[in-house]
C-alpha positions, 0 to 999 in steps of 0.5 A: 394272618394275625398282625401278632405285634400288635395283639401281644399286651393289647386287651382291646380288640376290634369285632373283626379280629374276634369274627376272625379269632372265632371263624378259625377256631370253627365256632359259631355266634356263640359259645361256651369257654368249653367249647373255645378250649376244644376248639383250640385244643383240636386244632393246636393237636394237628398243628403243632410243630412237635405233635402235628406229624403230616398236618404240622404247620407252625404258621397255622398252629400259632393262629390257632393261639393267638385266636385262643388268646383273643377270645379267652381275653374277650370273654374277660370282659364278658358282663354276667347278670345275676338278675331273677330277669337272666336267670329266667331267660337262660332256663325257659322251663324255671318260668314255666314251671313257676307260673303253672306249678300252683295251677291244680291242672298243671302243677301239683295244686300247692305253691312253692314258698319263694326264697 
């Protein structure tokens, strides 16, 4: 369980309360702030006091929030890259496509003018 005194007001957490905050929410090495909401979302509906029926557990359901708040404020900090370099490792196929797009076998034989 959270030591919950401690994390209210505290925006710097430790990697094993992360690990921690990721593994009860059920998420892997990554993911996407979606996918952190959805993971949330689902637990806080079988643990919440109010709406959990048979499943309810208050103990669980305020893990569940406080492991939420952990990663939403993690991923505060989380460094964006607008460099042509990140672009091109998160789509694969933009790199491809650039180097073979002049290519008249591949590509439609004319270059694309860059902007």
């Amino acid at each position: 369980m959270y030591n919950l005194t401690r994390m209210r007001g505290d925006t710097k957490f430790t990697f094993r309360q992360v690990r921690k905050a990721a593994r009860l929410l059920g998420l892997g090495d990554s993911a996407t702030l979606a996918e952190i909401k959805n993971a949330y979302r689902e637990l806080a509906r079988i643990h919440h006091p109010d709406m959990g029926g048979d499943g309810a557990d208050a103990g669980k359901f305020l893990e569940a929030s406080f492991a939420y708040n952990v990663l939403l404020e993690y991923a505060k900090f989380y460094r964006i890259e607008f460099t042509e370099e990140a672009y091109l490792k998160r789509y694969p196929e933009e790199k491809l496509r650039r180097r073979f797009y002049a290519d008249p076998i591949w590509g439609p034989g004319k270059s694309e003018p860059e902007s």
